[in-house]
C-alpha positions in Angstrom: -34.8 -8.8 167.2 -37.0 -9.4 170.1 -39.6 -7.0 169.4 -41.6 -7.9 166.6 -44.8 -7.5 167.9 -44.0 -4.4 169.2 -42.6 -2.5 166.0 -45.8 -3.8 164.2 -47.8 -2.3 166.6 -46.1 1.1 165.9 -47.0 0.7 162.5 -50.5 -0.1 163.1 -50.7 3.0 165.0 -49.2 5.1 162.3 -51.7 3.4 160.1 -54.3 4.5 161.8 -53.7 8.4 161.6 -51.5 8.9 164.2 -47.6 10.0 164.4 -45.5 9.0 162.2 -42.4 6.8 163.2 -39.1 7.9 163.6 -35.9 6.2 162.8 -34.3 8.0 165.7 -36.8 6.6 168.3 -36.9 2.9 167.1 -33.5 2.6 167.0 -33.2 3.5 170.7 -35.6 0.6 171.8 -33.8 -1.9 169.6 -37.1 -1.9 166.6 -34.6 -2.5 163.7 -35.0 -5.6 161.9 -31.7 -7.4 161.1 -32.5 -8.8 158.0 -35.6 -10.0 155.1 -36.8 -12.9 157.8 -37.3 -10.5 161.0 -38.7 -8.0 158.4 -41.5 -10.3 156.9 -42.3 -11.2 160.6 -43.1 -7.8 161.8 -45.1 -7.9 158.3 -47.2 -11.0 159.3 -47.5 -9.8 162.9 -48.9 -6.5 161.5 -51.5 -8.8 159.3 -52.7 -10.5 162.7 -53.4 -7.1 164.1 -54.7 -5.6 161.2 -58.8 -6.0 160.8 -58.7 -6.6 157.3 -57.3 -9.5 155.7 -54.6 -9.7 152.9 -55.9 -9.2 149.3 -52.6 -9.1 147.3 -48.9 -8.3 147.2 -46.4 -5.8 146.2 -43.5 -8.3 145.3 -39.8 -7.5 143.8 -36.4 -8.4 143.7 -33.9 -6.8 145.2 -30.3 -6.0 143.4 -28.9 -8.7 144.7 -31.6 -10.6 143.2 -33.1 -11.7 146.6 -37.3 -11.7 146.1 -39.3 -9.7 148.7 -42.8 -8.9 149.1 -45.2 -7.3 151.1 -49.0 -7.7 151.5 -51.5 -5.4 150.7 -54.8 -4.8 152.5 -56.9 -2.1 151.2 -57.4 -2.8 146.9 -60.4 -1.2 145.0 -61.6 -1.9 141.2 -62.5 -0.2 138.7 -66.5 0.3 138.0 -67.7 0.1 134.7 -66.9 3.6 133.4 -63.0 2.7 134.2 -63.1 5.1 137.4 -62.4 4.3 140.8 -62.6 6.2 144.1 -59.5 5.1 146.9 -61.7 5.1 150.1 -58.6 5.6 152.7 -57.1 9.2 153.2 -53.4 10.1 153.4 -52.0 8.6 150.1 -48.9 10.4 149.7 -47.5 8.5 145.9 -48.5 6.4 143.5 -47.0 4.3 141.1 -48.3 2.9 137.7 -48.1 -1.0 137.5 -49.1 -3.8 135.3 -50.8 -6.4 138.0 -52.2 -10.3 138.2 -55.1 -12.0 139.5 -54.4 -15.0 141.1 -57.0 -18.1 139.7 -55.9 -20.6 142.5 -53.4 -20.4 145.4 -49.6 -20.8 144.5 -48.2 -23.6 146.3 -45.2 -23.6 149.0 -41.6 -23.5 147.4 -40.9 -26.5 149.1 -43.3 -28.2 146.4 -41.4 -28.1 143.9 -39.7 -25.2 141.5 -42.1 -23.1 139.4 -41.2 -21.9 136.1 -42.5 -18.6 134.4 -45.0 -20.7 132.3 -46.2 -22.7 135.7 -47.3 -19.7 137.5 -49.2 -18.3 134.1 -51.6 -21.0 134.8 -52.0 -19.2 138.5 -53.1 -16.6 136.5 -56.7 -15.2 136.0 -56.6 -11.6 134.4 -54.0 -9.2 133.4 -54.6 -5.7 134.9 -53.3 -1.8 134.5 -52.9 -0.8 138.2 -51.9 1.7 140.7 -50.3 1.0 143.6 -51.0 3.8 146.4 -47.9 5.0 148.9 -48.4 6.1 152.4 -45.0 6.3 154.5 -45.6 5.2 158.0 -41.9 6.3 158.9 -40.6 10.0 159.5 -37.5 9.4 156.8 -39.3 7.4 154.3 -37.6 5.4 152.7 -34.2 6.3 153.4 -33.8 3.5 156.6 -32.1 0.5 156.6 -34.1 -2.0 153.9 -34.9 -4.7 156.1 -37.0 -1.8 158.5 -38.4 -0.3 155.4 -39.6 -3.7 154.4 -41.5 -4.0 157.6 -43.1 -1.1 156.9 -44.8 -2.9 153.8 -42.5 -0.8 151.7 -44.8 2.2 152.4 -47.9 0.4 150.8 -51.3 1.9 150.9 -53.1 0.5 149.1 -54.2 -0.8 145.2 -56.6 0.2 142.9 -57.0 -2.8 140.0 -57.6 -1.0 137.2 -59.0 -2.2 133.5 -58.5 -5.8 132.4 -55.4 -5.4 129.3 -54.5 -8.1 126.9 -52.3 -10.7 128.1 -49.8 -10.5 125.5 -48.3 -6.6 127.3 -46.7 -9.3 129.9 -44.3 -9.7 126.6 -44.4 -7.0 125.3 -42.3 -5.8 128.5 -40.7 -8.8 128.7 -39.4 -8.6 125.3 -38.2 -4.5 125.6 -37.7 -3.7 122.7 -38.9 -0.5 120.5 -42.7 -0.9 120.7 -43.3 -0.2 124.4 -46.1 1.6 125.3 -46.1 5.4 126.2 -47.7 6.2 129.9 -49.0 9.6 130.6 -50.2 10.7 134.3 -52.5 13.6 135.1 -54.0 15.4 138.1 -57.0 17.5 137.0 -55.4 19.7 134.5 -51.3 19.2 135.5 -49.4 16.7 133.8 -47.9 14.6 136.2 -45.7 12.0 134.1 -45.5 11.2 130.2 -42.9 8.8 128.7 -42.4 5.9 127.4 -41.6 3.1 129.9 -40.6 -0.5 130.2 -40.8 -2.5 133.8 -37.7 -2.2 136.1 -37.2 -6.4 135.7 -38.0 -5.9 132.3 -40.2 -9.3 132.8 -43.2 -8.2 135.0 -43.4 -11.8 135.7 -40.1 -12.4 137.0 -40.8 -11.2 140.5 -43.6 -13.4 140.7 -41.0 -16.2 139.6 -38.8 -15.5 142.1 -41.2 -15.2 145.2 -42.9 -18.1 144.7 -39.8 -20.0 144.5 -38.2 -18.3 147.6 -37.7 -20.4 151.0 -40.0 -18.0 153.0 -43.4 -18.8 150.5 -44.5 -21.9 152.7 -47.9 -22.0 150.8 -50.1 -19.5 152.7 -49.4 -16.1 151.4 -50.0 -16.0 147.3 -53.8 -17.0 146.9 -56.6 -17.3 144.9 -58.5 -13.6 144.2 -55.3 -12.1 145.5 -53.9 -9.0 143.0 -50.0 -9.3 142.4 -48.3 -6.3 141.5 -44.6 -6.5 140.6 -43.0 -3.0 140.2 -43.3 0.4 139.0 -43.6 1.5 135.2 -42.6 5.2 136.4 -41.1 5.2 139.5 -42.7 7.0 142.7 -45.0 10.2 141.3 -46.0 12.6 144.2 -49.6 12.7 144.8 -52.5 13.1 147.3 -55.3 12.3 144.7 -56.5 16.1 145.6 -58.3 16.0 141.9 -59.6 13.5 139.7 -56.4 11.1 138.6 -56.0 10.0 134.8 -53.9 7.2 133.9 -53.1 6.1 130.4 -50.6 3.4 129.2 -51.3 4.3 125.5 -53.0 1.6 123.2 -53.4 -0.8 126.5 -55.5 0.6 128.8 -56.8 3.6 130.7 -58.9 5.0 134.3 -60.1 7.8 136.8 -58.6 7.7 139.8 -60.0 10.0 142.9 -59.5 9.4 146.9 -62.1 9.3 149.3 -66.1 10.5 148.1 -66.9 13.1 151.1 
């Protein structure tokens, strides 16, 4: 595909409040990517346009089992009253998520393989998280992969919630009968309540699978950086129109608003 630069540009656009994309139009200038590679590229030509720089990634592994990834830009903590206010309009999901701090930079694949208990010393904290969803195109997420990859698969951001104990990485890991029950709620409506378990079971084995892919050369998973690795409860539709409570019962728990006026 020889326009790269020019589909990322029509996401930047998007990104920036205007129309959104349709698959209709970018198929007749030729804007689909072909495959992971030409996707990632319109993702790191987007990155060069974008004013702020990356501060983590929303990685997973396809059914195939292929690893993908795609940066985030806009993350927020937590203050110390476990609340946190998204400062970007036009959220449009969210999805619950157990996430990583990175302690030092995770080095090219070409390297040398990393095992699960390698990248644990990569490590810093263990987080409850939400990842944010905006959809830049008209048919969300019902395009061909490799263009919905491009869009950053409808990132909009993260919110790092409160530091949780290390040992829930396991817990998931292990599924068995003691996960944790997660309940959702905007304002007064109950948005989600169940018990869940991570889609890789592992919430470590995305991580595993990037950092060993050909395409990390050594200059995408670095220290500070939040890694998030898939939803504990799928896509729930919200606009954070009212204070946002999240709690992954006897782990950990926030507030979650969008932007203070």
């Amino acid at each position: 595909m020889t326009g790269i630069k020019t589909l990322a540009e029509n996401f930047a656009t998007a990104s920036r409040g205007g129309a959104k994309v349709t698959l209709a139009a970018l198929q007749a200038e030729g804007l689909i990517p072909g495959d992971i590679e030409e996707a990632m590229a319109v993702q790191q030509a987007f990155a060069e346009k974008w004013a702020k720089p990356v501060a983590g990634w929303k990685l997973a592994i396809r059914p195939d089992g292929e690893a993908i990834g795609a940066p985030m830009f806009d993350c927020v903590g937590v203050d110390e009253t476990n609340a946190a206010s998204f400062p970007e309009d036009g959220a449009e999901g969210l999805e619950v998520e157990i996430c990583f701090t990175l302690s030092a930079d995770i080095p090219a694949a070409a390297a040398g393989p990393l095992t699960r208990d390698d990248l644990t010393g990569y490590i810093d904290k263990v987080h409850l998280g939400v990842e944010l969803l905006r959809y830049r195109l008209v048919e969300k997420n019902q395009v061909p992969f490799p263009l919905f990859l491009a869009d950053r698969l409808a990132n909009h951001g993260f919110v790092i919630g409160p530091e949780v104990d290390k040992g829930i990485v396991d817990v998931f890991a292990g599924n068995g009968g003691n996960l944790p029950q997660l309940t959702v709620t905007e304002g007064s409506v109950q948005l989600f309540e169940a018990t869940v378990k991570h889609p890789n079971g592992d919430p470590l084995a995305p991580l595993v699978a990037f950092a060993n892919a050909a395409f990390n050369k050594g200059d995408m998973l670095k220290a500070g950086n939040v890694v998030t690795t898939g939803s504990l409860c799928g896509a729930i539709p919200s606009t954070l129109a009212r204070e946002t409570h999240i709690t992954l019962k006897s782990v950990g728990a926030f507030t979650l608003s969008g932007p203070k006026p």
